[in-house]
Biopython code that builds the backbone (N, CA, C, O; Angstrom):
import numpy as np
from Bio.PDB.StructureBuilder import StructureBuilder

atoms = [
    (1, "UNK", "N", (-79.511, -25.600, -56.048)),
    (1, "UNK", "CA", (-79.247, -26.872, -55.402)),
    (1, "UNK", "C", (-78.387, -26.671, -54.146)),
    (1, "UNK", "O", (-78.682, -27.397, -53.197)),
    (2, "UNK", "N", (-77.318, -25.762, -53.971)),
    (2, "UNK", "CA", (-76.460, -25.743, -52.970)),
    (2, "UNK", "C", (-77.480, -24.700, -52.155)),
    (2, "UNK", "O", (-77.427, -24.844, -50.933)),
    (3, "UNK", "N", (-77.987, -24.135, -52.420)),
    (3, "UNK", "CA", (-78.944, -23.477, -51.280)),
    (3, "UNK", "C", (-79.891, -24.779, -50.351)),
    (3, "UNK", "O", (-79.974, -25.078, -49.160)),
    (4, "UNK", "N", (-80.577, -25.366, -51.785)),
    (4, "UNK", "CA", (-81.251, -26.254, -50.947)),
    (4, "UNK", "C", (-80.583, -27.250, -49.661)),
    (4, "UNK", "O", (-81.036, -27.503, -48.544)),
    (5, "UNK", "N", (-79.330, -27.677, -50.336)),
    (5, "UNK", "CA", (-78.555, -28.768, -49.562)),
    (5, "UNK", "C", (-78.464, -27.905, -47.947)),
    (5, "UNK", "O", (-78.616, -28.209, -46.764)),
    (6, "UNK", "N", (-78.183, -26.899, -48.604)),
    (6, "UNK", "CA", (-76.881, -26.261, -46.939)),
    (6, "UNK", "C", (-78.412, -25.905, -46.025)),
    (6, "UNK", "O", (-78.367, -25.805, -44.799)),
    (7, "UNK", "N", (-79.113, -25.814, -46.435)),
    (7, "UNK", "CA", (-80.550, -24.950, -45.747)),
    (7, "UNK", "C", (-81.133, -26.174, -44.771)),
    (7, "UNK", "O", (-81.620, -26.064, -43.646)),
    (8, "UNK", "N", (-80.882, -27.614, -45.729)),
    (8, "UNK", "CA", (-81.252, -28.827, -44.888)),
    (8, "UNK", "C", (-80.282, -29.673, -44.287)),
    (8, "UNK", "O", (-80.597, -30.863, -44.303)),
    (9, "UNK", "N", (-78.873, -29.319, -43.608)),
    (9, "UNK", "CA", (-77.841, -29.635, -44.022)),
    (9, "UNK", "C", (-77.665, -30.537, -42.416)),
    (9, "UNK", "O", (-76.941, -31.494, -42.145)),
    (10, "UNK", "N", (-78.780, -29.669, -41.441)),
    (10, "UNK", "CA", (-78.718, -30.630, -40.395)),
    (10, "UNK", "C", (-79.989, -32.046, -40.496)),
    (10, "UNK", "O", (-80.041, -32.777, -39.506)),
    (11, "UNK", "N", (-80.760, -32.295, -41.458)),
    (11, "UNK", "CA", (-81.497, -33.112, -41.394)),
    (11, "UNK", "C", (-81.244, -34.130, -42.883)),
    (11, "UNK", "O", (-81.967, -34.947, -43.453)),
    (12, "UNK", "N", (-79.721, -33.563, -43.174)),
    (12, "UNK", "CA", (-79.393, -35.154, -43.740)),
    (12, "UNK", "C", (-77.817, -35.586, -43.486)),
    (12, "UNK", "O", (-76.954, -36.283, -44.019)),
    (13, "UNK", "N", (-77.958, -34.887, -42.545)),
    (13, "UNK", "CA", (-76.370, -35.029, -41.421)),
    (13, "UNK", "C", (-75.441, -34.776, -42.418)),
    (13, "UNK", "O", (-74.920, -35.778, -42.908)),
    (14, "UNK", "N", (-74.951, -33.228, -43.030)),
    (14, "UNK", "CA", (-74.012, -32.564, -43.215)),
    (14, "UNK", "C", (-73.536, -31.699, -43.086)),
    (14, "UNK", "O", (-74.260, -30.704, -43.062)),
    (15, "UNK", "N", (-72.159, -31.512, -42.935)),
    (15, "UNK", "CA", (-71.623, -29.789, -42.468)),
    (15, "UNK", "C", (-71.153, -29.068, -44.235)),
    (15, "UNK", "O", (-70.504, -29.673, -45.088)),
    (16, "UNK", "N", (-71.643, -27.860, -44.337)),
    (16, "UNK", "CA", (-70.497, -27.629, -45.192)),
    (16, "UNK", "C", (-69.747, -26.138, -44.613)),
    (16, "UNK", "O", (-69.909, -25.434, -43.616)),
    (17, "UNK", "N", (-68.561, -26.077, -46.210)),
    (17, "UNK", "CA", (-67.504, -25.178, -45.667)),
    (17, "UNK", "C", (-67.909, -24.667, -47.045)),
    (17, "UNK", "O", (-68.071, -25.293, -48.093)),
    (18, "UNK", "N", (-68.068, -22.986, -46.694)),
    (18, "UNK", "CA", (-68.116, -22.130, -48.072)),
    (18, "UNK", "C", (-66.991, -21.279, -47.990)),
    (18, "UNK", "O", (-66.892, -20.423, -47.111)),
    (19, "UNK", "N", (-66.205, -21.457, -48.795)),
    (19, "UNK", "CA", (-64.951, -20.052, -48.698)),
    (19, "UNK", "C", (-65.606, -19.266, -49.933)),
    (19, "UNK", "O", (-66.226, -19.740, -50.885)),
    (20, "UNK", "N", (-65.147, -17.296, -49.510)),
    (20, "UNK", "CA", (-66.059, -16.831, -50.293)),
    (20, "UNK", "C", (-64.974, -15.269, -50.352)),
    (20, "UNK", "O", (-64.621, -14.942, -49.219)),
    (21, "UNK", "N", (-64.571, -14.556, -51.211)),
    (21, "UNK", "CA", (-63.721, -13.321, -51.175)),
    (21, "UNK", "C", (-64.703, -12.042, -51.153)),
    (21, "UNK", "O", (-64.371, -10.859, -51.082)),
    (22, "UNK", "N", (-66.317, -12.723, -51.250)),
    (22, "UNK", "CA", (-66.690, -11.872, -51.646)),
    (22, "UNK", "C", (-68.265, -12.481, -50.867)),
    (22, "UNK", "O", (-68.983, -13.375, -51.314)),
    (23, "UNK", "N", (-68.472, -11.698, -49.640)),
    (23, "UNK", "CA", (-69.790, -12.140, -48.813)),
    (23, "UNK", "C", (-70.937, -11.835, -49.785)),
    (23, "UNK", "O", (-71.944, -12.464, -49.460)),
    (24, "UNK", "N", (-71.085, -11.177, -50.722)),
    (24, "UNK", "CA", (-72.565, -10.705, -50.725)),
    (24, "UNK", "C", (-72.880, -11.463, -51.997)),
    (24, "UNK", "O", (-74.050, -11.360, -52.363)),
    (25, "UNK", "N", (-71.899, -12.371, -52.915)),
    (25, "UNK", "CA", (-71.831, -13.509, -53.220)),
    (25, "UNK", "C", (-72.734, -14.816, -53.178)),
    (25, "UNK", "O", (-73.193, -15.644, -53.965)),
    (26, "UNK", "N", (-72.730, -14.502, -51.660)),
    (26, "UNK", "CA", (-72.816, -16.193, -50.853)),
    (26, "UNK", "C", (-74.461, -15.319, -50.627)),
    (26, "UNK", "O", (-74.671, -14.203, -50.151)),
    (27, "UNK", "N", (-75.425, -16.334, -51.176)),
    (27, "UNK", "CA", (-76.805, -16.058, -51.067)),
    (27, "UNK", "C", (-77.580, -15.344, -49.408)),
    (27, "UNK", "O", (-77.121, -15.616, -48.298)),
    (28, "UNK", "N", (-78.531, -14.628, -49.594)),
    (28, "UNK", "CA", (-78.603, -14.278, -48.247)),
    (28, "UNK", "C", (-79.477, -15.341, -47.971)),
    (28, "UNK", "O", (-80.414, -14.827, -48.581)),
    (29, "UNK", "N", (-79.939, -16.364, -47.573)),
    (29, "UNK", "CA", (-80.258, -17.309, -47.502)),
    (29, "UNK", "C", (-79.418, -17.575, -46.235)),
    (29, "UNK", "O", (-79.637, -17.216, -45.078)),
    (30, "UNK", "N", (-78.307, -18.362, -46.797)),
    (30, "UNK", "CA", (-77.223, -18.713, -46.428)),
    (30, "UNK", "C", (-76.167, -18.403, -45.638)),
    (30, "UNK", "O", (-75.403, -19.071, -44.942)),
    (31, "UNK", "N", (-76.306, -17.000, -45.945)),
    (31, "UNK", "CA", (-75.580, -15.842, -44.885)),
    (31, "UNK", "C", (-76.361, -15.878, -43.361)),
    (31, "UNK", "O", (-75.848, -15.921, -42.243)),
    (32, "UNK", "N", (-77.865, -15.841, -43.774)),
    (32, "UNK", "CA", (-78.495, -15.748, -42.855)),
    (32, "UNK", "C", (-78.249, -17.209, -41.654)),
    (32, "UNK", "O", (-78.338, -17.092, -40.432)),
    (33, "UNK", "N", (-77.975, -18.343, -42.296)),
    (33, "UNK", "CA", (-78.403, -19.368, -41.370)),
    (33, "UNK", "C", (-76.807, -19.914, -40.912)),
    (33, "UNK", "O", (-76.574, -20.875, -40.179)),
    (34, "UNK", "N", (-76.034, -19.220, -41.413)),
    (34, "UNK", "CA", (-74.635, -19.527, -41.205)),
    (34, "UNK", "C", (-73.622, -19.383, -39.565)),
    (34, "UNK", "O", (-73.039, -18.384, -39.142)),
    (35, "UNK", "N", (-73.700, -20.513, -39.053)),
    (35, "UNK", "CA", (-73.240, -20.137, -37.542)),
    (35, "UNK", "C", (-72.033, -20.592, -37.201)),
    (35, "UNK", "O", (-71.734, -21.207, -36.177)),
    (36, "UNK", "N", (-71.253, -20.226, -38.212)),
    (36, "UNK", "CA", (-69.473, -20.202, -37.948)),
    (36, "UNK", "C", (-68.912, -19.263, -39.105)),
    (36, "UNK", "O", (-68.881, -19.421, -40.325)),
    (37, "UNK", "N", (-68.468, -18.198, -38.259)),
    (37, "UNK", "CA", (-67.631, -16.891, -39.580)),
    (37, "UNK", "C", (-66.206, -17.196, -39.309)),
    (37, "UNK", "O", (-65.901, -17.304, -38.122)),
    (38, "UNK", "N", (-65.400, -17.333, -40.086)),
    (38, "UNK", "CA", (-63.666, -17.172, -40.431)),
    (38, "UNK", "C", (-63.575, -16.211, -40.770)),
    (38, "UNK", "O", (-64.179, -16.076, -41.834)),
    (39, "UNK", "N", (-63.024, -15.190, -40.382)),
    (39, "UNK", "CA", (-62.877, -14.033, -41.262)),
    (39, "UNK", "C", (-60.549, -14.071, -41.195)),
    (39, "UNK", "O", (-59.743, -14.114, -40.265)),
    (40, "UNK", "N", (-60.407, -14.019, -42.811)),
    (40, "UNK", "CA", (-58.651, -13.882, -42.167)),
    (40, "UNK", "C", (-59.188, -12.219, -43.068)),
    (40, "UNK", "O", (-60.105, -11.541, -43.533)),
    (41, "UNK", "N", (-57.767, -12.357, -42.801)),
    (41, "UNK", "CA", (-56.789, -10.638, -43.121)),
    (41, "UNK", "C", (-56.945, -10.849, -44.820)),
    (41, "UNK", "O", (-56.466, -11.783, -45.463)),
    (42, "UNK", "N", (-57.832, -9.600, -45.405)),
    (42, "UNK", "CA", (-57.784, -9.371, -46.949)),
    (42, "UNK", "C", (-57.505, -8.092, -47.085)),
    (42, "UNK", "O", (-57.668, -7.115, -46.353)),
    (43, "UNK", "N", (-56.969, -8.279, -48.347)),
    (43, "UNK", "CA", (-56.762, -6.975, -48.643)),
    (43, "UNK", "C", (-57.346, -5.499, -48.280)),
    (43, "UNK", "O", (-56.666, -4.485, -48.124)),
    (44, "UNK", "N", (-58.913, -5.622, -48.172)),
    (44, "UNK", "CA", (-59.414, -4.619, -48.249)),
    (44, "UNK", "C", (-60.232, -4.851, -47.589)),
    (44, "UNK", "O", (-61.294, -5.385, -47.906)),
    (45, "UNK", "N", (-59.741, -4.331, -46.059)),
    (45, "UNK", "CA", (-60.863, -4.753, -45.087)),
    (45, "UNK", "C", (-62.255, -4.023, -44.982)),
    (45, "UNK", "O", (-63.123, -4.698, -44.428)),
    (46, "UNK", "N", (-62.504, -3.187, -45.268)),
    (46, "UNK", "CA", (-63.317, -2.249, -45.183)),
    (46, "UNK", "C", (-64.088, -3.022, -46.183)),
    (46, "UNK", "O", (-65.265, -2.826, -45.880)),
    (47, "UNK", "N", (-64.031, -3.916, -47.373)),
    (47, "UNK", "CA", (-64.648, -4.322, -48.155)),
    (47, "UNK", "C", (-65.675, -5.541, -46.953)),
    (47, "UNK", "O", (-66.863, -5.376, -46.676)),
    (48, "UNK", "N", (-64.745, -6.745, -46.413)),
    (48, "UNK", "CA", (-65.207, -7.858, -45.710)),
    (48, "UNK", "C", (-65.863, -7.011, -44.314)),
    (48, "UNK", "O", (-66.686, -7.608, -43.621)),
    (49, "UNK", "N", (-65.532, -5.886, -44.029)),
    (49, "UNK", "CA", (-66.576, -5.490, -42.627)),
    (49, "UNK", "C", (-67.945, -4.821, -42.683)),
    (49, "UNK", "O", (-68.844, -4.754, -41.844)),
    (50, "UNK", "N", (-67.818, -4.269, -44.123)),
    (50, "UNK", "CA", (-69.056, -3.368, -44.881)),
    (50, "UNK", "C", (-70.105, -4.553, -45.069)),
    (50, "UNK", "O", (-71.241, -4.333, -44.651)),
    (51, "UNK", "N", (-69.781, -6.055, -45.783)),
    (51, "UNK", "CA", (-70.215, -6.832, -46.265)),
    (51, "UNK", "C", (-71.030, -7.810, -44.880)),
    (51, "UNK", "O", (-72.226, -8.092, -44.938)),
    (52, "UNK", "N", (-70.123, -8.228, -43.688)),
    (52, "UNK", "CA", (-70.488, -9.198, -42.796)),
    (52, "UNK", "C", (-70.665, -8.346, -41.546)),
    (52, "UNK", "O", (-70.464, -9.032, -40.544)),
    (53, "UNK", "N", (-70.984, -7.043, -41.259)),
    (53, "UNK", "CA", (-71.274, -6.184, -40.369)),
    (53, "UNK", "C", (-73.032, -6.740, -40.003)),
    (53, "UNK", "O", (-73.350, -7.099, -38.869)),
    (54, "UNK", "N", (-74.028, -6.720, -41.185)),
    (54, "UNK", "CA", (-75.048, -6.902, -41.036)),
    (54, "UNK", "C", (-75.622, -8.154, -39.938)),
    (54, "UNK", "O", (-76.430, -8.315, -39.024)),
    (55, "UNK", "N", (-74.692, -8.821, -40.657)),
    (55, "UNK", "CA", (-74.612, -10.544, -39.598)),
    (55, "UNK", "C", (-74.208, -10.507, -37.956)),
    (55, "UNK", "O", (-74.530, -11.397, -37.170)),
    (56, "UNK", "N", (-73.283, -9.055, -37.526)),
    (56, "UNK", "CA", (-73.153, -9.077, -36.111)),
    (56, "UNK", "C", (-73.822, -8.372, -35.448)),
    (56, "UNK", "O", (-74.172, -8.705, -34.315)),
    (57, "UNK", "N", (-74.265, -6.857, -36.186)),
    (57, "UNK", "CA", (-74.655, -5.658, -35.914)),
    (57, "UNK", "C", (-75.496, -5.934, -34.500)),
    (57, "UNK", "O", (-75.675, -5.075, -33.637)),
    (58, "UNK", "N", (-75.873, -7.017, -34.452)),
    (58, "UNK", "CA", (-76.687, -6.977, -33.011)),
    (58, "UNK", "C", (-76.111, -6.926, -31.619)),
    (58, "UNK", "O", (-76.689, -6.656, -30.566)),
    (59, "UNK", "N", (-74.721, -7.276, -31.857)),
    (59, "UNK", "CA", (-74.250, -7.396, -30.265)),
    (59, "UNK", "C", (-72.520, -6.669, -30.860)),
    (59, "UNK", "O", (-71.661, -7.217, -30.169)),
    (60, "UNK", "N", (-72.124, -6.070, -31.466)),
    (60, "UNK", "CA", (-71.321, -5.241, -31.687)),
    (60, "UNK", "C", (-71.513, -4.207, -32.931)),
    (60, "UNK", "O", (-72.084, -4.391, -34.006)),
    (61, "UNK", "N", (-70.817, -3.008, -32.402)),
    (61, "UNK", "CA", (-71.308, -1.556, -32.578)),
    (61, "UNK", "C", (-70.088, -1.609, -33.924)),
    (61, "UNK", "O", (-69.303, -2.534, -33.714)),
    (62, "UNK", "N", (-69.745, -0.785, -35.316)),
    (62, "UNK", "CA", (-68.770, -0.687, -36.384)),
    (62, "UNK", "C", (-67.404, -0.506, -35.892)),
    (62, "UNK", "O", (-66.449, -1.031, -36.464)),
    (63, "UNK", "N", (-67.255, 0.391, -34.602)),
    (63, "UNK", "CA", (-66.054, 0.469, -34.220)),
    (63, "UNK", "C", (-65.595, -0.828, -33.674)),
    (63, "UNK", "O", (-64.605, -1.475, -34.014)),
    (64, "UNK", "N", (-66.404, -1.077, -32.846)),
    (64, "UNK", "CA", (-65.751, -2.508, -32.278)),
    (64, "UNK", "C", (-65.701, -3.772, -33.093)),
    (64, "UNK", "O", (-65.069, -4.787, -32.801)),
    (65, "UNK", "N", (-66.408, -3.586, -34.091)),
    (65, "UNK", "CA", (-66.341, -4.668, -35.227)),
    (65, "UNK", "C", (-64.628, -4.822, -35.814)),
    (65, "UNK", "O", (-63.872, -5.794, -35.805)),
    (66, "UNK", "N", (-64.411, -3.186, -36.381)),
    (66, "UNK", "CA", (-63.472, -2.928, -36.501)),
    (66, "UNK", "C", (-61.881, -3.265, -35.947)),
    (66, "UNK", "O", (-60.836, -3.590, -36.510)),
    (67, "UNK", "N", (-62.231, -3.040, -34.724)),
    (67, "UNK", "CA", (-61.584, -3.639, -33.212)),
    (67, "UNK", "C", (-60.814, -4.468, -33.535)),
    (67, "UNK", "O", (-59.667, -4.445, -33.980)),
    (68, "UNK", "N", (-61.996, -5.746, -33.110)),
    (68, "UNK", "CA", (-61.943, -7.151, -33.026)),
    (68, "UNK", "C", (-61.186, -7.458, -33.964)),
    (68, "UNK", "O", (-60.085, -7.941, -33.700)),
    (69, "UNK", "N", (-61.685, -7.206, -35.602)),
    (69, "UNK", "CA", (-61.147, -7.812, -36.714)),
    (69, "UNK", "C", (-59.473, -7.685, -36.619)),
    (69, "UNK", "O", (-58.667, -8.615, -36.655)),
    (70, "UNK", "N", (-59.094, -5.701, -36.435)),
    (70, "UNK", "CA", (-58.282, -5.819, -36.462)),
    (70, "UNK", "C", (-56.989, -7.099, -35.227)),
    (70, "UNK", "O", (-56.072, -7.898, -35.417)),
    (71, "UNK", "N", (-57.384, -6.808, -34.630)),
    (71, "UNK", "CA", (-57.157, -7.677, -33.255)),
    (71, "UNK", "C", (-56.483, -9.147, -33.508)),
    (71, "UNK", "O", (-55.365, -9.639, -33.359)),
    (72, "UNK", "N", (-57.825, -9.604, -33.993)),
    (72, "UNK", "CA", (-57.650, -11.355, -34.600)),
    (72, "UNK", "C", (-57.051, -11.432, -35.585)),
    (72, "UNK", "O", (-56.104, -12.099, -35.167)),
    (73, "UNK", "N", (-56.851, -11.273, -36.586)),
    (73, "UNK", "CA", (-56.208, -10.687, -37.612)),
    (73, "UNK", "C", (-54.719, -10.721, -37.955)),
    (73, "UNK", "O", (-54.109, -11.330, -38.833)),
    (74, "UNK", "N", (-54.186, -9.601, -36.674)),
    (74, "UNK", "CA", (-52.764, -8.984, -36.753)),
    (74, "UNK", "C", (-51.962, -10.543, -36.633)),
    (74, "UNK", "O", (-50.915, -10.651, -37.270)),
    (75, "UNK", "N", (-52.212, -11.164, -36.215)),
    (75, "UNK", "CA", (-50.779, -12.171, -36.463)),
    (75, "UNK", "C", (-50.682, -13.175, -37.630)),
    (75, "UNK", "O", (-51.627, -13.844, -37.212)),
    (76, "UNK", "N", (-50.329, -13.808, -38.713)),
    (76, "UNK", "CA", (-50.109, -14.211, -39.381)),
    (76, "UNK", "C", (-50.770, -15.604, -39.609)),
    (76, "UNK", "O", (-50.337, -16.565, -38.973)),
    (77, "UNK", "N", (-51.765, -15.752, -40.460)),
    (77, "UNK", "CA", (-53.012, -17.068, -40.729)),
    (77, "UNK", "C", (-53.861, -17.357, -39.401)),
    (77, "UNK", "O", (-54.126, -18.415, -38.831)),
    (78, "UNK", "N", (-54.236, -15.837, -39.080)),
    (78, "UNK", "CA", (-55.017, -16.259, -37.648)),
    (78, "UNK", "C", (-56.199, -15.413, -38.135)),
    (78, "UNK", "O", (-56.249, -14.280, -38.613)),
    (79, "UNK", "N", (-57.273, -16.466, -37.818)),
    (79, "UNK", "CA", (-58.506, -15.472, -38.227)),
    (79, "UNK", "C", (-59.163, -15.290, -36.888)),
    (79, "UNK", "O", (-58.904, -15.576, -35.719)),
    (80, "UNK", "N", (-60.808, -14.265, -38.034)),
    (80, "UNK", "CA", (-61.501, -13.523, -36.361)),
    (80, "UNK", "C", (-62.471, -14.737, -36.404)),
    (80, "UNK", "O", (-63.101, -14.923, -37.446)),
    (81, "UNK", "N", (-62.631, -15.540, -35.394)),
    (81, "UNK", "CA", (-63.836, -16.746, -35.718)),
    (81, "UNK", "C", (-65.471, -16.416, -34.685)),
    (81, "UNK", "O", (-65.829, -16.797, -33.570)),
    (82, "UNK", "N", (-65.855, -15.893, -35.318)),
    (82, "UNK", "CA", (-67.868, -15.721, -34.701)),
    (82, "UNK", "C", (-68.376, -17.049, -34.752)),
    (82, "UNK", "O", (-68.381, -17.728, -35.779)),
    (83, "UNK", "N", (-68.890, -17.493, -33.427)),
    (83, "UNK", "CA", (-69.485, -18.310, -33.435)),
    (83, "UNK", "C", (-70.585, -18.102, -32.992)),
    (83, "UNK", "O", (-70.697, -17.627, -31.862)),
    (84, "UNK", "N", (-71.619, -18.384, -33.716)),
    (84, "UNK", "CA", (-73.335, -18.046, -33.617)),
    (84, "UNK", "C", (-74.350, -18.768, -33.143)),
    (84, "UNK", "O", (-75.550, -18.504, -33.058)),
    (85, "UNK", "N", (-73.616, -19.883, -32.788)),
    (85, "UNK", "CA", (-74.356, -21.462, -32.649)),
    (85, "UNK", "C", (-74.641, -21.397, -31.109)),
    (85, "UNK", "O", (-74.965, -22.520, -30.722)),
    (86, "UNK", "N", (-74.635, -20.507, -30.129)),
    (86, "UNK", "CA", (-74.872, -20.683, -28.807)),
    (86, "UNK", "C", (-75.528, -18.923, -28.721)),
    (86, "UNK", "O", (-75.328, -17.986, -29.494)),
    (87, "UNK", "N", (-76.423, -19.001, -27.349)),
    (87, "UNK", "CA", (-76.949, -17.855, -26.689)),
    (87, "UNK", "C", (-76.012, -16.694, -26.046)),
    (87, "UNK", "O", (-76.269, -15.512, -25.818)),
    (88, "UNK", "N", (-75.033, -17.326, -25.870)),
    (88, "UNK", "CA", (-74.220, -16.515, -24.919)),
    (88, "UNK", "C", (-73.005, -15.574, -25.693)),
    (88, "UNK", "O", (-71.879, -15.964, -26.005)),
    (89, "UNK", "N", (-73.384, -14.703, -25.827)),
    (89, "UNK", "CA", (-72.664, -13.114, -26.335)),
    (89, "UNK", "C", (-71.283, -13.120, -26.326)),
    (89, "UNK", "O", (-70.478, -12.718, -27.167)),
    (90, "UNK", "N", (-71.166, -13.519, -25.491)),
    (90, "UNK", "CA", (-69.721, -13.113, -24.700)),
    (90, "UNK", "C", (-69.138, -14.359, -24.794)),
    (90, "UNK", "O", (-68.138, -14.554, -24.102)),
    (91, "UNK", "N", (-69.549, -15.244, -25.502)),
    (91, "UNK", "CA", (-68.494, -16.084, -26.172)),
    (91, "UNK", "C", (-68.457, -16.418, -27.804)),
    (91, "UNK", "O", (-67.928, -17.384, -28.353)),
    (92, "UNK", "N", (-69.107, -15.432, -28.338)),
    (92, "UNK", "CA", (-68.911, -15.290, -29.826)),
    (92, "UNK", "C", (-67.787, -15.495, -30.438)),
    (92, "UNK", "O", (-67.433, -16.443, -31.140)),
    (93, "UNK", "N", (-67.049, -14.195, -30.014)),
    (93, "UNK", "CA", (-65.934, -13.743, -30.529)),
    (93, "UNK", "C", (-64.300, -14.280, -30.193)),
    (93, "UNK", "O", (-63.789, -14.080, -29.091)),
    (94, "UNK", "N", (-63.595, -14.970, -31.294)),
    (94, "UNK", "CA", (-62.534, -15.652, -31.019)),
    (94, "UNK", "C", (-61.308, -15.213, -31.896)),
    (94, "UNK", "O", (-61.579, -14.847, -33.040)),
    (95, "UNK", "N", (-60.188, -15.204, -31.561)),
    (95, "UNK", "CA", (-59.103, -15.090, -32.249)),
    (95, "UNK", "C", (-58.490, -16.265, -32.461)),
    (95, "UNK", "O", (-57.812, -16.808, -31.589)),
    (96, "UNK", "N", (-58.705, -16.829, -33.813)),
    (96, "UNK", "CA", (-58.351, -18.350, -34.053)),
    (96, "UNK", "C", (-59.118, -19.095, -33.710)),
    (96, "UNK", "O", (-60.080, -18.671, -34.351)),
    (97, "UNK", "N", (-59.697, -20.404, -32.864)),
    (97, "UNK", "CA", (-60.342, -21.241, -32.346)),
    (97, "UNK", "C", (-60.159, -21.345, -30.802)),
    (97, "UNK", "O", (-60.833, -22.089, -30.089)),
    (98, "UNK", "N", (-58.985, -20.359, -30.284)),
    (98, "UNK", "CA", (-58.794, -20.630, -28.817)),
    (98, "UNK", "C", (-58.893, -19.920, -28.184)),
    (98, "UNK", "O", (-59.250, -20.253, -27.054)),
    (99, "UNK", "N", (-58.702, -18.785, -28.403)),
    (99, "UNK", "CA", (-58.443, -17.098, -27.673)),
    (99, "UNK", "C", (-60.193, -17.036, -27.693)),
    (99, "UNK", "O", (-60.861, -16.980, -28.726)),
    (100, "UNK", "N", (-60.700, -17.061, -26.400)),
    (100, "UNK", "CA", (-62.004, -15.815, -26.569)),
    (100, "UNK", "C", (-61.430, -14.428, -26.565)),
    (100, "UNK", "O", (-60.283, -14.308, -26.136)),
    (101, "UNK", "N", (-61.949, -13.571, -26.904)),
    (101, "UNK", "CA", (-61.854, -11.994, -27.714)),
    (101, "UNK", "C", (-63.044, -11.376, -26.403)),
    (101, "UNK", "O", (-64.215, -11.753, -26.438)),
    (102, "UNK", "N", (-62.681, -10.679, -25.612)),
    (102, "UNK", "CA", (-63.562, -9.894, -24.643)),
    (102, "UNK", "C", (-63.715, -8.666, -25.009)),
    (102, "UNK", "O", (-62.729, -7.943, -25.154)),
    (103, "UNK", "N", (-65.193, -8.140, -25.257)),
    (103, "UNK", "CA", (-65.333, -6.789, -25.097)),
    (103, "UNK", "C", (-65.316, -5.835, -24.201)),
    (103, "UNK", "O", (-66.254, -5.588, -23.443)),
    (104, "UNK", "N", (-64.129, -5.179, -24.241)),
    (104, "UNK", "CA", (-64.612, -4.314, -22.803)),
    (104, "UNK", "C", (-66.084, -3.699, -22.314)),
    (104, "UNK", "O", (-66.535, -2.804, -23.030)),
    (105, "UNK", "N", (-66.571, -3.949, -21.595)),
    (105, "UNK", "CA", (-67.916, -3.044, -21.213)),
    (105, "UNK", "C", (-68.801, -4.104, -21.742)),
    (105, "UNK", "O", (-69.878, -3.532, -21.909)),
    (106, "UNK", "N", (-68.912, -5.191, -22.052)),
    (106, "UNK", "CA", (-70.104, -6.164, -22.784)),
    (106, "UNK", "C", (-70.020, -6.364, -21.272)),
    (106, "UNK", "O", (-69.227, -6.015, -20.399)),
    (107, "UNK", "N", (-71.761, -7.442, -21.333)),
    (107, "UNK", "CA", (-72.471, -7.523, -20.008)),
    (107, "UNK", "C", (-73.051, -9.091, -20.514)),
    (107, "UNK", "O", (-73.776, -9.751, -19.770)),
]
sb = StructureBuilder()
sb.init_structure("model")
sb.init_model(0)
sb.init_chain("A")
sb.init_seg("    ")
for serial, (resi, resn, name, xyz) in enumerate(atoms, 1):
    if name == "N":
        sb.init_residue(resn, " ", resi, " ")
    sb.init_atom(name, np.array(xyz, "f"), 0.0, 1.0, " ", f" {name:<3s}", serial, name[0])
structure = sb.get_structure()
């Protein structure tokens, strides 16, 4: 049922919010159509970058995944926020909701 809902979620005018400790959890379905990532600071990062790597892999490389996370991250209840919902690359990547996150060398 929650697959179905979230899959039609713009054609019965709803947003939802999945919090999840554990991405591979959250159906790939869902993963797939999902165009806002929060990522905060967990314990075991290598766990959350192994898991949601697949979802960026197209326009950043493991190191720079790495990067970023750490980056957005380091200050205290600030997450890395991907936003997927637009064409443009180079404004994906955010630290919190305000900071765009620049890759060096992206085009």
């Amino acid at each position: 049922a929650l697959v179905s809902v979230a899959l039609r979620n713009r054609h019965i005018g709803i947003n939802l919010y999945i919090a999840s400790q554990n991405m591979k959890a959250v159906p790939k379905s869902l993963r797939c159509n999902t165009s806002l990532w929060c990522l905060f600071r967990f314990a075991n990062k290598k766990i959350i970058l192994n898991d949601l790597y697949d979802e960026v892999s197209g326009f950043l490389d493991p190191a720079q995944f790495e990067a970023v996370f750490d980056y957005a991250v380091a200050d205290d209840h600030s997450p890395l926020v991907i936003d997927l919902t637009g064409s443009d690359k180079l404004n994906r990547l955010r630290k919190g909701f305000s900071e765009r996150i620049v890759i060096p060398g992206a085009q």
